[in-house]
C-alpha positions in Angstrom: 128.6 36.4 -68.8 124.9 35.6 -70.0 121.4 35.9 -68.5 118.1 35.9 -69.8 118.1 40.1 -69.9 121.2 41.1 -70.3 124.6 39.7 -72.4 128.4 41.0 -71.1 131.3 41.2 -72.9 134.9 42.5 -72.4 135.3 45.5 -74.7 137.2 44.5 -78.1 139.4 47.7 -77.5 139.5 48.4 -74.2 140.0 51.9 -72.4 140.7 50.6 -68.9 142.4 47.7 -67.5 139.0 46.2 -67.0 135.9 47.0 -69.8 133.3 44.9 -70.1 129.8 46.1 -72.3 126.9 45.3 -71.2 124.3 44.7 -73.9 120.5 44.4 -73.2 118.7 41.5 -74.9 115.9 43.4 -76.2 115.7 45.6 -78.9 116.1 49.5 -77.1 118.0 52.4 -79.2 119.1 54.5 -76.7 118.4 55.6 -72.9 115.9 58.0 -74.0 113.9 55.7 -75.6 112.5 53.4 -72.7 109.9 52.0 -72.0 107.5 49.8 -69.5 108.8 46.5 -71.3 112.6 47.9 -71.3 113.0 47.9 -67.8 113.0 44.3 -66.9 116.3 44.1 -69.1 118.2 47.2 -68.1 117.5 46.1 -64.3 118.9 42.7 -65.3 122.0 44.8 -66.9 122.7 46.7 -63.7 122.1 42.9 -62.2 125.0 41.8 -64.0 127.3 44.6 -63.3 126.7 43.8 -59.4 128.3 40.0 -60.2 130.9 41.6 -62.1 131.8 43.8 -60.0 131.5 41.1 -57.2 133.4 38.4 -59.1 136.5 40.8 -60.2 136.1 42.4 -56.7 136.8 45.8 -58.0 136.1 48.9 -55.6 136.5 51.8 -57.9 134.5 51.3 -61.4 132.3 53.5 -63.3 129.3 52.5 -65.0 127.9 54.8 -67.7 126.0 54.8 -71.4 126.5 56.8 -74.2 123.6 59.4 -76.2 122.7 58.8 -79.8 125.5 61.2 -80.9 128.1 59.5 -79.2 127.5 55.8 -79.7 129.1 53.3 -82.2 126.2 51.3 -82.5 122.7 52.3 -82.3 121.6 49.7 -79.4 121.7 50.7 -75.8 124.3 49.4 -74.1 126.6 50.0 -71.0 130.1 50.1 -70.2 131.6 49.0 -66.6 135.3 50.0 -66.7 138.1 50.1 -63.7 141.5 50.2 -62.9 
């Protein structure tokens, strides 16, 4: 799924039986690092998790993104898993 903020894509390796990540299209290293500009595109993330969750009609998901320390890559980016 694709917007003009925010790009969604089923995990390569999955952790759930549902795993999409949710990628931001603008250049933003991690949570901490926000800004005024930022917030357009995370808002259009959490947009996007709303459809998928809507679409896949799932009722118990978690949504959550990683620190600095813990990510794979060094972009923001959020996960939407369920069950």
């Amino acid at each position: 799924m694709e917007s003009t903020t925010c790009l969604a894509i089923r995990h390569p390796i999955p952790q759930a039986r549902i795993h999409y990540v949710l990628f931001p299209k603008h250049d933003i290293k991690n949570i901490a690092s926000l800004g005024p500009d930022d917030i357009p595109y995370v808002v259009g993330c959490f947009a996007m998790v709303r459809e998928l969750v809507q679409r896949d009609k799932l009722e118990k998901y978690v949504v959550f993104t990683n620190g600095p320390g813990m990510q794979e890559i060094a972009y923001l980016h959020f996960h939407l898993t369920a069950q």
